[in-house]
N, C-alpha and C positions, 0 to 999 in steps of 0.2 A: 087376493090382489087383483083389481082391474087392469084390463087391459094396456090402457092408458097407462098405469102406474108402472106394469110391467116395462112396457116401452122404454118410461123416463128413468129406469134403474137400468136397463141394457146398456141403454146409449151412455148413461155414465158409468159403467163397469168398461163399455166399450174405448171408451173416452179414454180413462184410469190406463187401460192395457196399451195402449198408443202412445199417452206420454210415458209410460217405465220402458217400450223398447224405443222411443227415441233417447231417453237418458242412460239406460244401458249401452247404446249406438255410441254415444259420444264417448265413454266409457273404456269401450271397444277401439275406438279409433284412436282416442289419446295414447293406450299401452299400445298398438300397433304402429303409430307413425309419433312419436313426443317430440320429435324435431321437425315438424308443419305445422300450418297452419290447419286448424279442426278445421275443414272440407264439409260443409253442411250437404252440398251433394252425397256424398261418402257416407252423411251420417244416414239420411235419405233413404239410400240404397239397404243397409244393412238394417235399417230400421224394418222396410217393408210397406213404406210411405214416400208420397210425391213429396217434395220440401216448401212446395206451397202448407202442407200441412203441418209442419214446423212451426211457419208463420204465424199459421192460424193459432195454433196452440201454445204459442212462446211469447209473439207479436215481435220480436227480431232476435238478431244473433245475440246481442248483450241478454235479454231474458232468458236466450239457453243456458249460458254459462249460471246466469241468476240462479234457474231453477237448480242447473248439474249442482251446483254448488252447497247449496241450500239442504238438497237431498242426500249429498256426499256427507253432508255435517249429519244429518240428522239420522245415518245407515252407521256412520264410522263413532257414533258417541257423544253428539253434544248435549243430551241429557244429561250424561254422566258429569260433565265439563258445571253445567249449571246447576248441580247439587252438590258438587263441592268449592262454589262461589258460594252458594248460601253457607258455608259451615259457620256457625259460631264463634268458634274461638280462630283467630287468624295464623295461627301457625299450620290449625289442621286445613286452612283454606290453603294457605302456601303449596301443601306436599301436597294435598290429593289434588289442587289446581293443576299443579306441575304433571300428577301422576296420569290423569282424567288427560288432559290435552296428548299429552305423551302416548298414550294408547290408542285414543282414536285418529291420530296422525299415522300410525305404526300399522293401523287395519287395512290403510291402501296408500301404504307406503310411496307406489309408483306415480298412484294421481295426484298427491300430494305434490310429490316431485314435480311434476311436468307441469301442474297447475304454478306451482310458485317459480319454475322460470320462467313462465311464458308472459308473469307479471312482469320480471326484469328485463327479457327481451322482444318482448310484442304484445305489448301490454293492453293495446288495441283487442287483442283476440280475446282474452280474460275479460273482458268490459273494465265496469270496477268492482266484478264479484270479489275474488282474491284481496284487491285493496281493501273491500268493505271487512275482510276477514282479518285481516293485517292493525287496521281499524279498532276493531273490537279486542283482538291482543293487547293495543296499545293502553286500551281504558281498563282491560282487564287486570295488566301489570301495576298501573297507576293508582286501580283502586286497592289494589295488596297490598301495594307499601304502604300508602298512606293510614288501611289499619291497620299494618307491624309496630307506625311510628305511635298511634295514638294510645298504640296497648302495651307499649314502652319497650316492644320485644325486639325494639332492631340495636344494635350495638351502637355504643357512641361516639365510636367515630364512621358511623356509616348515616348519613342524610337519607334525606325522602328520596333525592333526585338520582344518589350514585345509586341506592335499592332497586328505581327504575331500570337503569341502566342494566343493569347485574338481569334483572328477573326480562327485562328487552331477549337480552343472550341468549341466555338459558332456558327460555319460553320456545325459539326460533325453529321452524322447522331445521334448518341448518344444524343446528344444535346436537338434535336427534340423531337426523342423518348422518352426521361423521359418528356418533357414535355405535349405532347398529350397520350401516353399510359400509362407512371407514375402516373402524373397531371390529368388528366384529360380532359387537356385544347382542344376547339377547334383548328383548323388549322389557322385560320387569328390571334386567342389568343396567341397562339404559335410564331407567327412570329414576333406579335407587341413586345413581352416580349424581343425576343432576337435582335430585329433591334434596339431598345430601349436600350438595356442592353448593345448593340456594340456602338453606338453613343455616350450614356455618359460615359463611361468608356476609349473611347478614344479622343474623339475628345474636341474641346475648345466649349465654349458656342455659338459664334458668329456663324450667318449663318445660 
């Protein structure tokens, strides 16, 4: 390897190491203060960077949360989340849909949390990360029912739109939440309760 070449893998290994402890910083700062406002000075600090460097590396506040968010998805499971959208048969898309989000909500339970009130109450500070996540649930649920209806597996007196509604619910971080931090329940407890409660509530017996 040249010299030169050597350089231009530093600076991007260097690079790489900068933004994981500015998104670890935030990370940090959210389970230590979830009732403020994330303090980009604060994150700064703990990062081990000036927060002109943030800028540089984010281009504003709304890009931090972008990136936090993006890499929270892609640490907590949304690989998982997106192969069992691809499943074939829509029933097994339902449970392992329900089960896949359910899990990797559950990996960091707390950020989770703090992330989804900060949508409801300073929504400013989330950008539209969260909303864009919120977003994507919404098409997620919509694309479900609509293949339960066309593969004839939803019950007949249950529509496309009450299906929506039901799998809105039961998709919800809320949803979870009362049941493992409410309830008590474990994480697979949690999952069987609500992929169970989606399946006979909408679908027919058969299959």
């Amino acid at each position: 390897m040249t010299k030169r070449k050597y350089d231009q893998v530093a600076r991007a290994e260097g690079a790489e190491q900068t933004r994981r402890r500015i998104l670890d910083a935030v990370a940090q700062r959210l389970r230590e203060a979830p009732t403020e406002q994330l303090s980009l000075d604060k994150v700064a600090r703990i990062a081990g960077v000036s927060r002109s460097t943030i800028y540089v590396d984010f281009g504003s506040r709304a890009g931090v949360f972008d990136a936090f968010v993006a890499d929270l998805s892609e640490r907590t499971g949304i690989g998982e989340l997106t192969a069992a959208v691809g499943a074939d048969d829509p029933r097994t898309h339902l449970r392992e849909a329900i089960a896949a989000a359910s899990r990797m909500k559950a990996r960091d339970l707390d950020i989770y949390r703090v992330l989804h009130a900060m949508d409801r109450l300073d929504p400013t500070s989330a950008a539209e990360a969260v909303r864009r996540i919120e977003e994507d649930r919404r098409g997620g649920v919509a694309h479900l029912a609509h293949r339960l209806a066309a593969a004839g597996a939803l019950r007949d007196d249950v529509s496309v739109e009450w299906a929506i509604d039901v799998l809105w619910a039961l998709t919800s971080f809320e949803s979870l939440d009362l049941l493992i931090t409410g309830r008590g329940l474990g994480v697979e407890d949690a999952v069987q309760r609500l992929t169970a409660t989606a399946e006979r509530t909408l679908c027919t017996s058969a299959g």
